[in-house]
C-alpha positions as CSV (number, residue, x, y, z in Angstrom):
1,X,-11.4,46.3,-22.2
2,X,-7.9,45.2,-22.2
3,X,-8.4,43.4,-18.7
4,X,-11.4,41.9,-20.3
5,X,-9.2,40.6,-23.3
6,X,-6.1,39.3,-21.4
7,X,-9.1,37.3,-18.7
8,X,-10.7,36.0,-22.0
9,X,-7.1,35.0,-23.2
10,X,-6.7,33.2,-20.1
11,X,-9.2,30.9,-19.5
12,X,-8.9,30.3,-23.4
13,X,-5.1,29.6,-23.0
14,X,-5.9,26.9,-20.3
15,X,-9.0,25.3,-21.6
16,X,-6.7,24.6,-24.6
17,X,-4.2,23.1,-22.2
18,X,-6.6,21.0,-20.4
19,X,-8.2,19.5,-24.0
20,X,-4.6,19.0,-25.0
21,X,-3.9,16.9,-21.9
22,X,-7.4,14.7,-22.2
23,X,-6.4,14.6,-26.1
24,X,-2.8,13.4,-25.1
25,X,-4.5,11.5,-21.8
26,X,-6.6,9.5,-24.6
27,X,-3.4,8.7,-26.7
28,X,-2.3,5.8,-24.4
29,X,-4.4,3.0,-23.2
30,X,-1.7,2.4,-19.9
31,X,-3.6,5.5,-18.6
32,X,-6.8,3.7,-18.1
33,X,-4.6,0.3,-16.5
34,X,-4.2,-0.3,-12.9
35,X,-0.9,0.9,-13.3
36,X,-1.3,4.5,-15.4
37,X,1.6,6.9,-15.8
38,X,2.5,8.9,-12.9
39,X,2.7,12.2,-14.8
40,X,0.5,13.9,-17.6
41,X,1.9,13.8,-20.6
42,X,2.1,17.3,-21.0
43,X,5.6,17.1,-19.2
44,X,8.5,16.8,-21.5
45,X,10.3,13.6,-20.0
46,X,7.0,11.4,-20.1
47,X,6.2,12.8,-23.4
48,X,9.4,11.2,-24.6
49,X,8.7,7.9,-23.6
50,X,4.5,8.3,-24.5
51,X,4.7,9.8,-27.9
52,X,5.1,8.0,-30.8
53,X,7.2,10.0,-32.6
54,X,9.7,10.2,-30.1
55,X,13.0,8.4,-30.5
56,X,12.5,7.4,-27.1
57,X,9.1,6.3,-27.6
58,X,7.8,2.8,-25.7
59,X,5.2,1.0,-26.7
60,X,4.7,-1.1,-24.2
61,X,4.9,1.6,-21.1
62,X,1.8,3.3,-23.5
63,X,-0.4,0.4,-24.9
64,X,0.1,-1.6,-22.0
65,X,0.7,-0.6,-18.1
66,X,3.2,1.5,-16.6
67,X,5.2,-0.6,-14.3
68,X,8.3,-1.1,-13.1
69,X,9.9,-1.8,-16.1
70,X,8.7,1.7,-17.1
71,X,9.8,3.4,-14.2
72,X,13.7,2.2,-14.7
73,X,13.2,3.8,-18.3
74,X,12.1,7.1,-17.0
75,X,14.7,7.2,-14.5
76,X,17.3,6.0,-16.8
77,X,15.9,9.0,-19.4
78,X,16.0,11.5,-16.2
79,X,19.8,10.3,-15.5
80,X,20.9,13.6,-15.6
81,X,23.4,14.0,-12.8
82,X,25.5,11.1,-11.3
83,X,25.9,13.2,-7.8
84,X,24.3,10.3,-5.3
85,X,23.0,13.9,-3.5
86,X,20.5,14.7,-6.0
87,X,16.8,13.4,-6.3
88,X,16.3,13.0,-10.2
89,X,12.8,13.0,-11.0
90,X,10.3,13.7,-14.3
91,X,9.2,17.5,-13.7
92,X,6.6,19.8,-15.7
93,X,9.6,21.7,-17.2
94,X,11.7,18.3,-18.1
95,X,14.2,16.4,-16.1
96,X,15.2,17.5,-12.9
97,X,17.9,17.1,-10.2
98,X,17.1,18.4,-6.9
99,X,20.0,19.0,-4.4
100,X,19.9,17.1,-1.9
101,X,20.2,19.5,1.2
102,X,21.9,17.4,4.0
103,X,23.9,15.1,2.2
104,X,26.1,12.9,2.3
105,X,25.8,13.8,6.5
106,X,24.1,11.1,8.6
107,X,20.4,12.6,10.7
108,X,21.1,12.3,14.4
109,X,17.2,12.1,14.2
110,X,17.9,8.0,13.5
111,X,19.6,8.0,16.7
112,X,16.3,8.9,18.7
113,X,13.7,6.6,20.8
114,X,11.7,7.2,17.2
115,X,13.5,7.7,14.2
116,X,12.2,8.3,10.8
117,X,12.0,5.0,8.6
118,X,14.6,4.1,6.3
119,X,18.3,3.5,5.7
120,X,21.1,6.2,7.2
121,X,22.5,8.8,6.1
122,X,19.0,9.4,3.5
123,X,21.7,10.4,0.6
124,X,19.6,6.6,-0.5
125,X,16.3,7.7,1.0
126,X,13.3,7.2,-1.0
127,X,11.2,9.6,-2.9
128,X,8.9,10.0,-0.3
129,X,10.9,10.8,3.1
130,X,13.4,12.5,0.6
131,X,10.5,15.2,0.4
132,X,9.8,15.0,3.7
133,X,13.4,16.2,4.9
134,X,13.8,18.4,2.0
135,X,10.5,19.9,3.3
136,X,11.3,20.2,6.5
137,X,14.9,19.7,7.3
138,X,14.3,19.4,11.4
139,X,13.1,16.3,11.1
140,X,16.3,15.3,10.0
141,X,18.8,17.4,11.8
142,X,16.7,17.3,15.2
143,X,14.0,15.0,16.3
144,X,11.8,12.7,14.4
145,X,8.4,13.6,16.1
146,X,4.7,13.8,16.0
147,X,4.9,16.8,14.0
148,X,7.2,14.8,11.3
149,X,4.5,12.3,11.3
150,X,2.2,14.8,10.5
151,X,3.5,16.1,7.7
152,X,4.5,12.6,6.0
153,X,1.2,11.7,6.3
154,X,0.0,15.0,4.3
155,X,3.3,15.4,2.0
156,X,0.7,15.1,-1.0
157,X,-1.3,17.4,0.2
158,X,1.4,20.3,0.7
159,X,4.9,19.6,-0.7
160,X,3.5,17.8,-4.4
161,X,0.1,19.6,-4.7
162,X,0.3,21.1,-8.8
163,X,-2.8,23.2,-8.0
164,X,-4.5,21.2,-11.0
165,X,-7.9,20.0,-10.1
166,X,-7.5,17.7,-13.5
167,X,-4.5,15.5,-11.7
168,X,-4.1,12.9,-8.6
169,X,-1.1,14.5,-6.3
170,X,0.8,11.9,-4.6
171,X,4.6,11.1,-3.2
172,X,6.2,8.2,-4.7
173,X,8.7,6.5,-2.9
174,X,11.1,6.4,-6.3
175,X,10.1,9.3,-7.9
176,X,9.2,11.7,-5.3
177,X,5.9,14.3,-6.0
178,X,3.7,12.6,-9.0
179,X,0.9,14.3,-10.8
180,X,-1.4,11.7,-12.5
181,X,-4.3,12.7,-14.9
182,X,-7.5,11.4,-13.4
183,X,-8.4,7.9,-15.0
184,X,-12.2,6.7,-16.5
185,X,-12.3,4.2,-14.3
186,X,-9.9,4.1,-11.1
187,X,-8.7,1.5,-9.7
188,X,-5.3,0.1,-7.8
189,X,-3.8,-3.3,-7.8
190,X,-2.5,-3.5,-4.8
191,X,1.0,-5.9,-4.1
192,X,1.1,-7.0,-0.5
193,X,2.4,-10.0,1.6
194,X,1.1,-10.5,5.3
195,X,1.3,-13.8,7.6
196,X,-0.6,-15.1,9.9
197,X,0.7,-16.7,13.5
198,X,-1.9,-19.0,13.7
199,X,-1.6,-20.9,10.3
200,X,2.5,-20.2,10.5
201,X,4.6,-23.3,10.1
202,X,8.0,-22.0,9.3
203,X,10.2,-21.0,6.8
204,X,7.7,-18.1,5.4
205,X,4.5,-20.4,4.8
206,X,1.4,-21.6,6.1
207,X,-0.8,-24.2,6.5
208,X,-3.4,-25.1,3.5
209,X,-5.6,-27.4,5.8
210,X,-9.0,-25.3,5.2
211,X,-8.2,-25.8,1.6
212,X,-7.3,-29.3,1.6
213,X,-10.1,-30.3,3.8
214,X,-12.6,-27.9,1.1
215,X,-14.2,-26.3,3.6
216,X,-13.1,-23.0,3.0
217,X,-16.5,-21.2,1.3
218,X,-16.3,-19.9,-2.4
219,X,-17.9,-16.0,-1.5
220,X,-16.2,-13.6,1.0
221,X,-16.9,-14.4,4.4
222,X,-17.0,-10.8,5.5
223,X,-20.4,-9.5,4.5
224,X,-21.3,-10.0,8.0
225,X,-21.0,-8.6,11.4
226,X,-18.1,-6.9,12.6
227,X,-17.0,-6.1,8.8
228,X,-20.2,-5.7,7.1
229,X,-18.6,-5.9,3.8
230,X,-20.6,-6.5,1.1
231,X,-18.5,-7.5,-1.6
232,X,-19.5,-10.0,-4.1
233,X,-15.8,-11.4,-4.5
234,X,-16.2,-15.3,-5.4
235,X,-14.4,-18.1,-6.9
236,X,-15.6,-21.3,-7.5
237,X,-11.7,-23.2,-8.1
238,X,-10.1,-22.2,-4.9
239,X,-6.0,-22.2,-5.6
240,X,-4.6,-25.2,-3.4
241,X,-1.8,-22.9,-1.9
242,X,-4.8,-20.5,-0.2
243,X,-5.0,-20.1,3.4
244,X,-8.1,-18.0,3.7
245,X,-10.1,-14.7,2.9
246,X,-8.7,-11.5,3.8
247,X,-10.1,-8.2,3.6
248,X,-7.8,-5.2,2.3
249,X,-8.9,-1.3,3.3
250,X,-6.6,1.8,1.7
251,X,-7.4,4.6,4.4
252,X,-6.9,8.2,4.1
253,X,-3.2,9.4,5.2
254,X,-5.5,12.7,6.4
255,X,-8.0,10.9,8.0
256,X,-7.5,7.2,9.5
257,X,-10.7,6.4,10.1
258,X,-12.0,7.5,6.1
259,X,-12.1,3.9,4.5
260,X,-11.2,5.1,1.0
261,X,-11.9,1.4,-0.8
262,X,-11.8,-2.2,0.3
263,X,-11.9,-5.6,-1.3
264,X,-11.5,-9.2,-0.2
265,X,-8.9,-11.6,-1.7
266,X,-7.0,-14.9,-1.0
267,X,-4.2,-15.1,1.2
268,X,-1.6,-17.6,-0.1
269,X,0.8,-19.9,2.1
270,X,3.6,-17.9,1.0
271,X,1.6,-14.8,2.5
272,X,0.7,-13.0,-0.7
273,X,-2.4,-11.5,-1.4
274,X,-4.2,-12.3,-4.6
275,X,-7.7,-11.4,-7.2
276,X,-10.7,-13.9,-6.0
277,X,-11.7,-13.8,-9.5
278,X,-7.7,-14.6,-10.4
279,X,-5.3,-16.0,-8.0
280,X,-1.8,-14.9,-10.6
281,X,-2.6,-11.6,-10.4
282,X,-2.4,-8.9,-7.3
283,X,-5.7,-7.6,-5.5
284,X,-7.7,-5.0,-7.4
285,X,-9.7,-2.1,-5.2
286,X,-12.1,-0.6,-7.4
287,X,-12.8,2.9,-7.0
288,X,-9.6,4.3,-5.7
289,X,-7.4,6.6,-6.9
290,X,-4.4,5.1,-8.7
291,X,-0.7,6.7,-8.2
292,X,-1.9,8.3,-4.9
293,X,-0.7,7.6,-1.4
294,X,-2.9,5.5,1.5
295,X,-2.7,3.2,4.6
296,X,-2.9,0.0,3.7
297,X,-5.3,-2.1,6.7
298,X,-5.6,-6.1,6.8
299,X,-8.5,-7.7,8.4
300,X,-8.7,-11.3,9.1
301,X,-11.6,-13.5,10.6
302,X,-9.5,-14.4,13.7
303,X,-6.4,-12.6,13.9
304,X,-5.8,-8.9,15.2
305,X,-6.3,-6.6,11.9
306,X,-2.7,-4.3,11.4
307,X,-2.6,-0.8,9.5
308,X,0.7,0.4,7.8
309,X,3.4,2.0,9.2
310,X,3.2,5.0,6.3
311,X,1.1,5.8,3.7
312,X,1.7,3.5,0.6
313,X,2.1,4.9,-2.7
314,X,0.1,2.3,-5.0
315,X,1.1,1.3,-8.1
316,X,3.0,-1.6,-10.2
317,X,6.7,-0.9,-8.6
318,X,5.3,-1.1,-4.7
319,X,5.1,-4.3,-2.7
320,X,4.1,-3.7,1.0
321,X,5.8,-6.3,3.0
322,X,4.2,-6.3,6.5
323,X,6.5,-9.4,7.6
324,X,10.2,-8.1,7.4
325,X,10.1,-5.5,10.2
326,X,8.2,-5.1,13.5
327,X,8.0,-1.3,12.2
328,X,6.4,-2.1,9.5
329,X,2.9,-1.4,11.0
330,X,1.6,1.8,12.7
331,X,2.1,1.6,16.6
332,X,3.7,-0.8,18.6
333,X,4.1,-4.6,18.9
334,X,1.0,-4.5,16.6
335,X,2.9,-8.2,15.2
336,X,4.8,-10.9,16.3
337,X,8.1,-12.6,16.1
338,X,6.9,-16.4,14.6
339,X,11.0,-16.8,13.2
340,X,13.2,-18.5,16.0
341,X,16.5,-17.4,14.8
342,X,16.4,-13.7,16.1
343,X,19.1,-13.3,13.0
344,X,16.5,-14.1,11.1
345,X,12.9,-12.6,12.5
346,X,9.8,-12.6,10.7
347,X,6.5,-11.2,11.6
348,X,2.8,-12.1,11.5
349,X,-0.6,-11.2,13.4
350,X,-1.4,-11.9,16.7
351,X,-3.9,-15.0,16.7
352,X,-6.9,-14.6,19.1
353,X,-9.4,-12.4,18.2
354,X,-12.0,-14.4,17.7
355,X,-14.5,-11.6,17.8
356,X,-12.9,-9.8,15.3
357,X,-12.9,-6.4,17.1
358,X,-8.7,-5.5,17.4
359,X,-8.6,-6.9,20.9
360,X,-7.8,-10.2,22.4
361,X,-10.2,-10.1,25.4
362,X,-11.7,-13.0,27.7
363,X,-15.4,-12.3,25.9
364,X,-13.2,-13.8,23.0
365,X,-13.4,-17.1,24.7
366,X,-17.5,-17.2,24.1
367,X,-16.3,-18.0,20.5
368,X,-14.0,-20.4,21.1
369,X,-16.3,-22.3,23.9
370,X,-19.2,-22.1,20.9
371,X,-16.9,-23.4,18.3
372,X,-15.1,-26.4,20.5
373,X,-14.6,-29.6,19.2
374,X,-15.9,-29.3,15.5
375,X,-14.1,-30.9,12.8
376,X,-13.8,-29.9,9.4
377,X,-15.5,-26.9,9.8
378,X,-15.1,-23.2,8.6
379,X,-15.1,-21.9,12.1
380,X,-13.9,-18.4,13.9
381,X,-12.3,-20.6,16.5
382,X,-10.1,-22.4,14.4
383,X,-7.6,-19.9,14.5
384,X,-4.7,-21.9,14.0
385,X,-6.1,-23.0,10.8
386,X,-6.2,-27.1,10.8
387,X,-9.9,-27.3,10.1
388,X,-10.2,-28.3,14.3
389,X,-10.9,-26.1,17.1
390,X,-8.9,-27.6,19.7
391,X,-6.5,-26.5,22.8
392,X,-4.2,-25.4,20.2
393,X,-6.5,-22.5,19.3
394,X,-7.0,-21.8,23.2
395,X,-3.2,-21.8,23.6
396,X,-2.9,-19.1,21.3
397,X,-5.4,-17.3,22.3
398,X,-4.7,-17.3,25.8
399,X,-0.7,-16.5,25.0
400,X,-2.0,-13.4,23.3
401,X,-4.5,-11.9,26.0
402,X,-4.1,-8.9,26.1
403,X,-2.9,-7.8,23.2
404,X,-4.7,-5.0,21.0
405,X,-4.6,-3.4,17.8
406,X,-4.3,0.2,17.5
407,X,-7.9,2.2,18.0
408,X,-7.9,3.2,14.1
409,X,-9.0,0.1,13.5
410,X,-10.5,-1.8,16.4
């Protein structure tokens, strides 16, 4: 009988903690936002910032979204310990600093043919790979190898799993293991910036021509063969600074072929992605998981499609730049150099694949023979983007052939 009593206390004891954290979950509208809180309210430091009778109480990070802004408050709250060698971070017993366990020393591992990503010595690591090495300090003292990969890819999984069914587990690159209640309605908005080599003129933009010529169609162009997406993204004013349509995939760090979610949006000149239905704000994906960790893929109509180089945690504070680093995409040489001051390089996708199958091939020529000479058309051969399909398209095609995207996404 007393088994029976203390089993029955048990479950009673957490079914009162999991209707306390919906009751608390309810409490602030950011939870249901693109950008929700990345920990329940149950913990002690977000508590401080989400309740209302808190002195530390903000409104805005509750009624609103929790973004960046929100983030510098946390941390600023969680600013317990001015030693650059420990990881502060929002924990379910309050504020925490972790110890960082190789500090301040450099990792020889950055000195190998494949080093981990990010800045040496990792006493200024982010959250993400500061877990990694704290999880597995080989990777840091030895080699940086496929087994390091590995487990960054699954770092969710293992090292920031809370064993609650009720929360989204995920590794934040500035706050380290997160635990977000599950929303209503997931969704992520996803910040990214990507460039094109065909459409490239310099000095970080690109050509509008398809825009200023209005041939550029109002619905997604991808609900069709290789892509079969089916999306039903439209917008009748087309911005003036769009280049085209892109489509956006988040992929499974677990599992690179699982297409978690995928929506189309507009690619500006200045190589930012942006909502079809409004071109101010930043892509939403319906459907997914917010606060949570994926690959981030881009697919164009013409262009060879490139994956991240790590899973991304999504949310308000994260901007995936593919253009500022050739290692910014999984594999290599999966972009190109368009800057000419080598001081100065920026990086795009390869132009070329007209087929739209991750590999610049001769039977990519077919398209570009079909689609020769038209003017002021919306056509896969145009792939420098000047609303012509010309030798100019052929030059960069044939520059490129060759080249191929990784098989994840071919």
């Amino acid at each position: 009988m007393k088994h029976t009593y203390t089993l029955f206390a048990f479950v009673l004891s957490i079914a009162l903690f999991v209707a306390n954290a919906q009751q608390t979950y309810a409490q602030c509208a950011s939870y249901n936002s693109p950008y929700p809180p990345p920990y329940p309210t149950t913990y002690p430091c977000m508590n401080d910032i989400l309740d209302p009778a808190s002195p530390f109480y903000d409104s805005y990070c509750c009624n609103v979204a929790f973004d960046e802004y929100c983030i510098d408050v946390l941390k600023t709250h969680c600013d317990i310990n001015t030693n650059v060698c420990r990881f502060e971070r929002c924990r379910p017993t309050g504020c925490l600093a972790t110890p960082f366990p190789f500090c301040p020393n450099l990792c020889p591992s950055y000195n190998t043919l494949n080093p981990p990503p990010g800045p040496n010595p990792p006493a200024i690591l982010d959250g993400i790979l500061f877990e990694m090495i704290y999880f597995d300090g080989s990777c840091c003292q030895d080699s940086w190898d496929a087994l390091c990969w590995s487990a960054l890819d699954s770092i969710s999984i293992f090292r920031c799993d809370d064993n609650d069914p009720n929360t989204i587990d995920a590794c934040s690159s500035q706050l380290g293991c997160t635990h977000t209640p599950i929303p209503t309605n997931p969704a992520v908005q996803l910040s990214v910036r990507v460039l094109l080599e065909g459409a490239y003129i310099g000095d970080g933009a690109m050509r509008t021509d398809l825009r200023d010529q209005n041939v550029l169609p109002g619905h997604q162009p991808f609900d069709t063969t290789p892509w079969n997406y089916n999306g039903i993204e439209t917008n009748a004013d087309l911005p003036t600074n769009m280049v085209d349509w892109v489509l956006i995939e988040l992929r499974n760090p677990l599992d690179y072929s699982q297409i978690m979610g995928r929506a189309a949006g507009l690619l500006l000149s200045n190589g930012n992605v942006v909502s079809s239905t409004d071109p101010t704000e930043d892509i939403i994906i319906n459907g997914v998981m917010p606060n949570s960790n994926y690959y981030i893929v881009v697919r164009t109509r013409n262009h060879l499609p490139i994956m991240s180089r790590i899973p991304v945690f999504l949310s308000s504070y994260n901007t995936y730049d593919f253009t500022t680093a050739a290692n910014q995409t999984y594999g290599n040489n999966q972009t190109k150099n368009l800057g000419n001051d080598a001081s100065l390089p920026i990086y795009g996708m390869w132009a070329g694949d007209f087929t739209a199958d991750g590999r610049i091939l001769p039977t990519d020529f077919t398209i570009y023979r079909t689609d020769a000479s038209a003017i002021r058309n919306y056509k896969l051969g145009d792939c420098n983007y000047d609303g012509k399909v010309t030798y100019a398209d052929y030059n960069l095609f044939r520059n490129n052939l060759g080249t191929t995207a990784i098989s994840y996404v071919q």
